[in-house]
C-alpha positions as CSV (number, residue, x, y, z in Angstrom):
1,X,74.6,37.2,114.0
2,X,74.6,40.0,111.6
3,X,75.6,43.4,112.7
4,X,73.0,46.0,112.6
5,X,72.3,48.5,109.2
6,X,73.3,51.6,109.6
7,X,69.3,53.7,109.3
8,X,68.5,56.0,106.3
9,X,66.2,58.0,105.4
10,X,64.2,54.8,104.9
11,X,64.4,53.4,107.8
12,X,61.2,53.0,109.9
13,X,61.0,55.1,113.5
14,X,61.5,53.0,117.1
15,X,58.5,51.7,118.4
16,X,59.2,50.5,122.4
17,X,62.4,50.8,121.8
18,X,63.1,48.4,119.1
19,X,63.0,49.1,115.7
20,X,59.7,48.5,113.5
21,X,61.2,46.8,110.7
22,X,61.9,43.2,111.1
23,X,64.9,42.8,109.1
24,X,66.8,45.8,110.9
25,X,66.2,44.6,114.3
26,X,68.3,42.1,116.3
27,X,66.4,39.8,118.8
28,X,67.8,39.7,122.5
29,X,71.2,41.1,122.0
30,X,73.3,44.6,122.3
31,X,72.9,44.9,118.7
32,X,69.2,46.0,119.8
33,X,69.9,48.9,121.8
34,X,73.1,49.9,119.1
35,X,71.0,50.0,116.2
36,X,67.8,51.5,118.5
37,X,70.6,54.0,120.2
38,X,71.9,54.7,116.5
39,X,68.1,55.5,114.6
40,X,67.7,57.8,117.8
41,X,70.5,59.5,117.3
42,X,70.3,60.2,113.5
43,X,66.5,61.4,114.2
44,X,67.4,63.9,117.2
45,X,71.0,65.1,115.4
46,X,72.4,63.6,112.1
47,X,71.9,67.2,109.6
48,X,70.7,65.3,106.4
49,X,69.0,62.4,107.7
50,X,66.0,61.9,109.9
51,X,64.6,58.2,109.5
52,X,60.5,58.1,109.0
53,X,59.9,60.6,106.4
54,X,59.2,58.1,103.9
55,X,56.9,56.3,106.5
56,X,53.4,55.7,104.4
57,X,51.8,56.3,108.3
58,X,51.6,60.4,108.4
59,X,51.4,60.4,111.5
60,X,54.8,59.5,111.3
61,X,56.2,61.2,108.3
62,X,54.7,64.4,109.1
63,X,56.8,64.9,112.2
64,X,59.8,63.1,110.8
65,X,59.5,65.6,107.9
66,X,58.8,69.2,110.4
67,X,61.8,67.8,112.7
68,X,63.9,67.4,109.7
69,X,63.1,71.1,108.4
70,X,63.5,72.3,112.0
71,X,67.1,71.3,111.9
72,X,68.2,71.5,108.8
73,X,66.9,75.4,110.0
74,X,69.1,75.4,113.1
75,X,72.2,74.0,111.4
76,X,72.0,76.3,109.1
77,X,74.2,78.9,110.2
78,X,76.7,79.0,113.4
79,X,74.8,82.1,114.8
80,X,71.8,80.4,115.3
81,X,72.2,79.4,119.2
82,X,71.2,82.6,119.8
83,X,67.6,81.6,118.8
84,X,67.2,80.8,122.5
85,X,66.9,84.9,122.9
86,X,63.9,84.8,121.0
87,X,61.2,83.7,123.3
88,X,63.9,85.2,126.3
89,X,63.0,88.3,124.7
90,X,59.3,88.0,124.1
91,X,59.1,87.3,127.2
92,X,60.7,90.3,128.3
93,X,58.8,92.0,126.3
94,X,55.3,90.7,128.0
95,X,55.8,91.0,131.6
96,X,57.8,94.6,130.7
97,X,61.3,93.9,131.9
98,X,64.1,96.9,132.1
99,X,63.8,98.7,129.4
100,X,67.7,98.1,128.4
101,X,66.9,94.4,129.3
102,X,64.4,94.3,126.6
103,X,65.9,96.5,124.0
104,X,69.3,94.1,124.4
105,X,67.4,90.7,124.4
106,X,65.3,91.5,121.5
107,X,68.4,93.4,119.8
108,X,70.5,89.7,119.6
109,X,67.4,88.0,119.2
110,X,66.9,89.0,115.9
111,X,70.6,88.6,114.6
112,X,69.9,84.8,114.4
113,X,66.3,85.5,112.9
114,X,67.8,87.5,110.3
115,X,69.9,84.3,109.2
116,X,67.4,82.1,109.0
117,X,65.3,84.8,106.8
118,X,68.6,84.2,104.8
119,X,68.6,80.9,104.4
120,X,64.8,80.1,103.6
121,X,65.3,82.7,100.9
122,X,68.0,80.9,99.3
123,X,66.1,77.5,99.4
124,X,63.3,79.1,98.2
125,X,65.8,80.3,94.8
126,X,67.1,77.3,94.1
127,X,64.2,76.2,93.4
128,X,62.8,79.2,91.0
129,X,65.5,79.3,88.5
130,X,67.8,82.5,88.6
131,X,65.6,85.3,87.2
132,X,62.9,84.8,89.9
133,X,65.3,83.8,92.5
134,X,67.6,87.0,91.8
135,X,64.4,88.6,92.2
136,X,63.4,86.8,95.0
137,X,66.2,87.4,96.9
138,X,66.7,91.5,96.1
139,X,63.4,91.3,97.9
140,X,63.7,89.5,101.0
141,X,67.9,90.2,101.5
142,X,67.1,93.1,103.5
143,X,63.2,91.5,104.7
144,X,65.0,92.2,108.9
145,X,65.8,95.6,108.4
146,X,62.4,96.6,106.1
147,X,60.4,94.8,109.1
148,X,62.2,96.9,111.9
149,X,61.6,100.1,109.9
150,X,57.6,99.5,109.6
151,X,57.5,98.6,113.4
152,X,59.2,102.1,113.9
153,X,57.4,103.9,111.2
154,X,54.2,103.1,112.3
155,X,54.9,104.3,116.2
156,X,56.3,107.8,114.8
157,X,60.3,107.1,115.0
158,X,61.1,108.9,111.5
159,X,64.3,109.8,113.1
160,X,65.4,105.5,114.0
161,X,64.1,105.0,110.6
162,X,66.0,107.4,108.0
163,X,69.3,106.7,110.4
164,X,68.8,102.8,110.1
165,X,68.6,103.5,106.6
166,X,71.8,104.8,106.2
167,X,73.5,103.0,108.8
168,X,72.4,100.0,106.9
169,X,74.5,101.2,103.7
170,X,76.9,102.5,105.2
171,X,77.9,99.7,107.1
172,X,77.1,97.4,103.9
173,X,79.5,99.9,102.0
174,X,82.2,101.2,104.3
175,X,82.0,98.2,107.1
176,X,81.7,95.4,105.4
177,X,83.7,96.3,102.1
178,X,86.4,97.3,104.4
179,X,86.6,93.9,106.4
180,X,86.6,92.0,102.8
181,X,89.5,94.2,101.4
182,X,91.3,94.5,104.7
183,X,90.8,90.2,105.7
184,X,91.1,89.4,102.4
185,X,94.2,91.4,101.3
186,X,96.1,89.7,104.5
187,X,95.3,86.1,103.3
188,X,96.2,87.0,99.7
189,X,99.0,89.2,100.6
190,X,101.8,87.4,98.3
191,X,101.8,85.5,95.7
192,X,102.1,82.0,96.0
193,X,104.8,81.6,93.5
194,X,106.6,84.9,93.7
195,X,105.8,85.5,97.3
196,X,105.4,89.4,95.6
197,X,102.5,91.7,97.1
198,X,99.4,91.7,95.4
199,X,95.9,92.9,95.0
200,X,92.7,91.4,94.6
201,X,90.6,91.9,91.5
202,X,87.2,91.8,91.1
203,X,84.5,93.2,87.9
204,X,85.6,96.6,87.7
205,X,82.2,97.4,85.2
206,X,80.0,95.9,88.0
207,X,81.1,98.3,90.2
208,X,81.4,101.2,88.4
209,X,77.2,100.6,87.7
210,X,76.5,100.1,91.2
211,X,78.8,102.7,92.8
212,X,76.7,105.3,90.3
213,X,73.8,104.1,91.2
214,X,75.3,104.9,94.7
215,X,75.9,108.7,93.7
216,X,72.0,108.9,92.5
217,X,70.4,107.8,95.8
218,X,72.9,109.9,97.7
219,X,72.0,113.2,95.3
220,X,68.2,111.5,96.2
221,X,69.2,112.8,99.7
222,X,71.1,115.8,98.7
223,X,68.3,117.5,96.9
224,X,65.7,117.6,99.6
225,X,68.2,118.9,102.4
226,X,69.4,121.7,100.0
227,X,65.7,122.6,98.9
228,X,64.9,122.8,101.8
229,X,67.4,125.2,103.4
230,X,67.0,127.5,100.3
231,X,63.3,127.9,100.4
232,X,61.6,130.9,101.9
233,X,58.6,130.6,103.8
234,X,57.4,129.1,107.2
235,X,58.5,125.4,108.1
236,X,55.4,124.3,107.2
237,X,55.4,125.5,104.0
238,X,58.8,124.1,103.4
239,X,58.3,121.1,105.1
240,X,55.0,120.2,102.6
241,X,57.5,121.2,99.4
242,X,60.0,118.5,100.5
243,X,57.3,115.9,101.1
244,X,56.1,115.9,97.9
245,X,59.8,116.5,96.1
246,X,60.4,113.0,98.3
247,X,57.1,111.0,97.1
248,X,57.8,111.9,93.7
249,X,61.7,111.1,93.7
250,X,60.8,107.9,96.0
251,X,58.1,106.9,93.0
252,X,61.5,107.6,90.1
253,X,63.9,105.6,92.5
254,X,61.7,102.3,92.4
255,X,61.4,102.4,89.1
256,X,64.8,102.9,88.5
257,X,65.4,99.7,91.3
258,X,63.1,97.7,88.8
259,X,65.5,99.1,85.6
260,X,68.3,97.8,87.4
261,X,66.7,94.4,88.1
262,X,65.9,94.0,84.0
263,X,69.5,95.3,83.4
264,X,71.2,92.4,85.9
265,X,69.3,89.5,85.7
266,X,68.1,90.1,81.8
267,X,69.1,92.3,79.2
268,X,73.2,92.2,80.7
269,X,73.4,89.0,82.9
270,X,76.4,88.4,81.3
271,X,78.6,91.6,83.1
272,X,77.5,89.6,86.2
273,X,78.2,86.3,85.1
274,X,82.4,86.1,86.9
275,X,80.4,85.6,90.4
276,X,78.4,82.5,88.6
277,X,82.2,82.0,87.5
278,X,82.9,81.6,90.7
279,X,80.9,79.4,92.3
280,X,80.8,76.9,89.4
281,X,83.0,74.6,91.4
282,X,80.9,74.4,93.9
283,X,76.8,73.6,92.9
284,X,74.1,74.0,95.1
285,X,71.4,71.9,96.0
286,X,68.6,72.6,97.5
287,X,68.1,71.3,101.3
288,X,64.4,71.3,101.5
289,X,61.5,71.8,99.2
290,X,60.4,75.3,98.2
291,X,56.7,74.8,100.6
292,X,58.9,73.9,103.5
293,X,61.0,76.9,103.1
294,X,58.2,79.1,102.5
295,X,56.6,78.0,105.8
296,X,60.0,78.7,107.6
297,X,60.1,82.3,105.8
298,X,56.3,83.2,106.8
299,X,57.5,82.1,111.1
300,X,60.4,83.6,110.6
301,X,59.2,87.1,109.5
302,X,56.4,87.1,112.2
303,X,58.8,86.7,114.8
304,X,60.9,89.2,113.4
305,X,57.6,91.9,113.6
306,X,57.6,90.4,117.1
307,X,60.9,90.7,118.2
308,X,61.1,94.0,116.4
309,X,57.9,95.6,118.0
310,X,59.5,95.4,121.4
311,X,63.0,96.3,120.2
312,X,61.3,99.7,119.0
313,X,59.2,100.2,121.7
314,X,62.4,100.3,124.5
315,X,64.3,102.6,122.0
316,X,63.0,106.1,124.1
317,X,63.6,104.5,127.5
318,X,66.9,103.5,126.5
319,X,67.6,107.0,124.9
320,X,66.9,108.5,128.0
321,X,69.0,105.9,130.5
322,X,71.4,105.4,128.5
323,X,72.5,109.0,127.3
324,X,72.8,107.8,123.2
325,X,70.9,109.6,120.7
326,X,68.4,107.9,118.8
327,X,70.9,108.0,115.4
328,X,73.4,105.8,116.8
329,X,71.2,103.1,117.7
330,X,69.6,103.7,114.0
331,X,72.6,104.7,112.2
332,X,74.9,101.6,113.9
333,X,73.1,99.5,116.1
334,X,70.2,98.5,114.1
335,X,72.2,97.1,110.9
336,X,74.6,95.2,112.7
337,X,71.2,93.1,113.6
338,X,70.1,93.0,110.3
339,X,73.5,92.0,108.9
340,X,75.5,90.1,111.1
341,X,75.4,86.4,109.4
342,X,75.4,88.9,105.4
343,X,78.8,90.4,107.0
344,X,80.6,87.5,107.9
345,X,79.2,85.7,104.6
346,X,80.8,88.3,102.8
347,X,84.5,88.1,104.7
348,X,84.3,84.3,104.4
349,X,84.5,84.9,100.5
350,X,86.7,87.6,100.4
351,X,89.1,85.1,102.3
352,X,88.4,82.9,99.8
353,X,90.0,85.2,96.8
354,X,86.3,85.3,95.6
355,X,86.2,89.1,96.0
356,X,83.1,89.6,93.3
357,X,80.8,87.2,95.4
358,X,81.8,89.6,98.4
359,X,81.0,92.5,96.4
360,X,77.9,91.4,95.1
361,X,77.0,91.0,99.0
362,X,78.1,94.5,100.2
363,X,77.2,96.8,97.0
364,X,74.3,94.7,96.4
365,X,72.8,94.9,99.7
366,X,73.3,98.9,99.4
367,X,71.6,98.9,96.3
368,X,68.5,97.3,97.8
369,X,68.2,99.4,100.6
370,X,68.8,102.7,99.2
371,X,66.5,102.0,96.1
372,X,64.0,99.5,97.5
373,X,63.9,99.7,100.8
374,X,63.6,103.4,101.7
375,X,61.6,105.0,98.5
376,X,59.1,101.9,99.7
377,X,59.3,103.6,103.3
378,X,58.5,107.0,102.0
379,X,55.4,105.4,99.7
380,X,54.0,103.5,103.1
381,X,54.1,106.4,105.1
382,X,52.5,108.3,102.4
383,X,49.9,106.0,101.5
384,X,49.3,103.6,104.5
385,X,50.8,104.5,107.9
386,X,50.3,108.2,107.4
387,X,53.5,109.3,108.7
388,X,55.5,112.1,107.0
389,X,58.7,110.3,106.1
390,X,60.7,111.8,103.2
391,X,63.8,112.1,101.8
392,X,65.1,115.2,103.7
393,X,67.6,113.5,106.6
394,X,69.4,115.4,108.8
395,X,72.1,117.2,107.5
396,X,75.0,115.5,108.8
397,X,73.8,112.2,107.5
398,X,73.4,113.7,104.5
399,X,76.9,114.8,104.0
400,X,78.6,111.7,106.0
401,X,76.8,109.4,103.2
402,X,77.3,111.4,100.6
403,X,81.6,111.4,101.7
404,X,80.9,107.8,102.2
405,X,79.9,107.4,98.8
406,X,82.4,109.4,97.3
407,X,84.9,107.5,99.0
408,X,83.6,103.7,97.8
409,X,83.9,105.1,94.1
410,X,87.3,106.0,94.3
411,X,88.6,102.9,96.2
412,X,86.7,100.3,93.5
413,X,87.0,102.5,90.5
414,X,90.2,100.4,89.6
415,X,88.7,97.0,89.8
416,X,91.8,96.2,92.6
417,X,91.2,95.5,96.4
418,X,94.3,95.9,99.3
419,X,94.6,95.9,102.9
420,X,95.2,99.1,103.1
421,X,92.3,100.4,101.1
422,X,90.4,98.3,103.4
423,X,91.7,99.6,106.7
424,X,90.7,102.9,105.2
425,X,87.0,102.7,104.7
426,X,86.7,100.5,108.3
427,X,88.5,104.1,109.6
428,X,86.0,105.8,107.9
429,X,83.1,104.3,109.5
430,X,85.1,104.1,112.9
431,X,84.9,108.1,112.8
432,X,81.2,108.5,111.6
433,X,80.4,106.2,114.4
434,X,82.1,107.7,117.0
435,X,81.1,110.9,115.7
436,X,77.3,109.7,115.7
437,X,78.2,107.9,119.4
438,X,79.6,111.4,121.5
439,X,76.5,113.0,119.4
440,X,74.0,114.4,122.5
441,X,70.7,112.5,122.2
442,X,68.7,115.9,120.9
443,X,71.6,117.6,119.0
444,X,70.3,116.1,115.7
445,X,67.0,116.6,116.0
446,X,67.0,120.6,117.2
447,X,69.1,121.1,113.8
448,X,66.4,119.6,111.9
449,X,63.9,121.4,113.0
450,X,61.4,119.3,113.4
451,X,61.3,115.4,114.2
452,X,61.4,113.1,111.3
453,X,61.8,115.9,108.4
């Protein structure tokens, strides 16, 4: 008696327990339940193969082909069993649990979301060729933290909306940058041969054009806060002068974000072409086809808005139980849920000795938000949501960024990466967010003047 072949993605589905195909099944015998126990098996758990989605019966191959999807979706990335808070926190969110309950449930809920957001985008690339999928992808890299901000936007939280901003490229720049140069310079402390200290190196040029793209948007910032403390006049007065000095520079930053686009994926491709380098050893392929992917995107982002609605909604309860101001939940809360699979992306490489790909992750991702993401913000506010956010943050944001900043430039200016370099810019955000954390919950705001300006 011939043993039983092993099921592809060929292989017909179990009907009664035995398997539909005459050849494959085995009358009377163990080899019955093995090869049934088997096809099971690879349907409920096998990553790349789920027998039946060649089955000409759709009412076979359509489920074979959404369970399939579903979990090449969940294998994706190692954070994903938290995708069990999601519906824990939507239904937290409906029968109006502790406020804290709520705001924590939602706040991990949306780490794992975040990934998968990730990973449909990148399936989606693959298939799009790199100029669209470059483009693609500067879209939708920072699609959690863009969806978070609208939710809070439209319910009036200016203030959680310009900190998450910042605390988004902050943490890209000073956060994660300093875990890849600190991780990575302890793997690739010595030489292999020489067993001599060394540094890592990575596309000086690259960085030198993003890091001053870095200076603009923080002089973006600068402008309106010093305008606005030089002005004479009644708030009000002042307070119109800056919004329109903000919808105009938002309008010059976009297309500057667009500029920037043409100049990396067209007109100088090659000055990014050593992180292409990098990854030529190892090609990818697509898991799934682009309408797939797109369907997992589109779920995805809605229960992101979900997720995100009640995350915003707790944020004044939990101000007021907790005793934290509303910028450190903005400023370092919020982009750690946005980030968390990016971050740890970006140390894997940096392990790796691939320090351009992990640059390209943190720089990248601070490019986005600070010439996508929040001149978008100011537009929407302006022209949709009719909410008066601008460019004038609070003053001590201001100037932490603008250090911050300051900082990155000098550390990447030499196209070299250390430990030590990178202990430095994690102690630099360690002190911003402590300094942000022992901030009283209305400090910030009385300095401004008035909420959200």
């Amino acid at each position: 008696m011939s043993a039983a072949r092993e099921p592809d993605e060929n292989s017909p589905l179990l009907v009664n327990g035995r398997a539909t195909s005459n050849s494959d099944a085995l009358p009377n015998g163990d080899g019955d339940h093995d090869g049934a126990r088997t096809t099971a098996m690879h349907f409920l758990l096998k990553y790349d193969r789920t027998p039946g989605r060649d089955n000409p019966n759709r009412l076979i191959r359509y489920p074979s082909e959404t369970w399939h999807v579903t979990k090449l979706t969940l294998y994706s990335n190692y954070v994903n069993f938290l995708l069990i808070m999601v519906p824990l926190g939507i239904v937290a969110g409906e029968l109006q649990w502790s406020p804290t309950a709520v705001f924590t449930i939602n706040f991990f809920a949306i780490i794992p979301l975040a990934a998968v957001l990730s990973f449909a985008t990148e399936q989606i690339s693959m298939k799009l060729g790199d100029a669209i999928g470059g483009l693609l992808n500067a879209t939708f890299g920072n699609a959690v933290e863009l969806i978070v901000s609208i939710v809070a936007l439209k319910e009036g939280q200016i203030e959680v909306v310009q900190s998450s901003m910042l605390g988004s490229i902050l943490s890209n720049l000073l956060l994660v940058m300093g875990m890849c140069f600190f991780f990575g310079g302890i793997v690739n402390m010595r030489h292999p041969s020489t067993q001599l200290g060394q540094e890592q190196g990575f596309a000086s040029a690259t960085a030198q054009t993003t890091c001053s793209l870095m200076t603009l948007s923080s002089a973006s910032l600068v402008i309106p806060a010093t305008l606005y403390n030089v002005l004479d006049g009644n708030n009000e007065d002042k307070e119109r002068t800056v919004l329109l000095l903000s919808r105009g520079t938002a309008i010059i930053l976009l297309l500057l974000y667009v500029l920037y686009l043409w100049f990396q994926l067209r007109t100088h491709q090659n000055l990014f072409d050593s992180e292409q380098q990098l990854s030529e050893d190892e090609p990818e392929v697509p898991l799934m086809g682009a309408i797939p992917a797109a369907l997992v995107l589109v779920v995805t982002t809605v229960l992101v808005a979900i997720c995100a609605d009640y995350l915003v909604g707790s944020i004044d309860d939990v101000v007021e139980s907790a005793h934290i101001s509303r910028n450190f939940i903005g400023m370092i809360l919020i982009p750690i849920v946005g980030n968390a699979a990016e971050h740890v992306t970006a140390v894997v490489v940096a392990v790796r000795n691939k320090m351009d790909l992990a640059m390209g992750v943190a720089i990248g991702s601070s490019i986005q938000i600070a010439l996508l993401v929040t001149p978008f913000l100011v537009i929407l506010g302006w022209a949709v949501l009719d909410q008066p956010m601008s460019l004038h943050f609070e003053t001590f944001e201001t100037v932490a960024f603008a250090f911050s900043v300051m900082v990155v430039t000098y550390t990447v200016q030499d196209g070299r990466s250390n430990y030590l370099e990178g202990a430095m810019l994690l102690g630099l955000y360690l002190i911003i967010a402590l300094a942000f954390y022992v901030t009283p919950s209305d400090a910030l705001g009385r300095a401004l003047g008035v909420v959200g300006l």
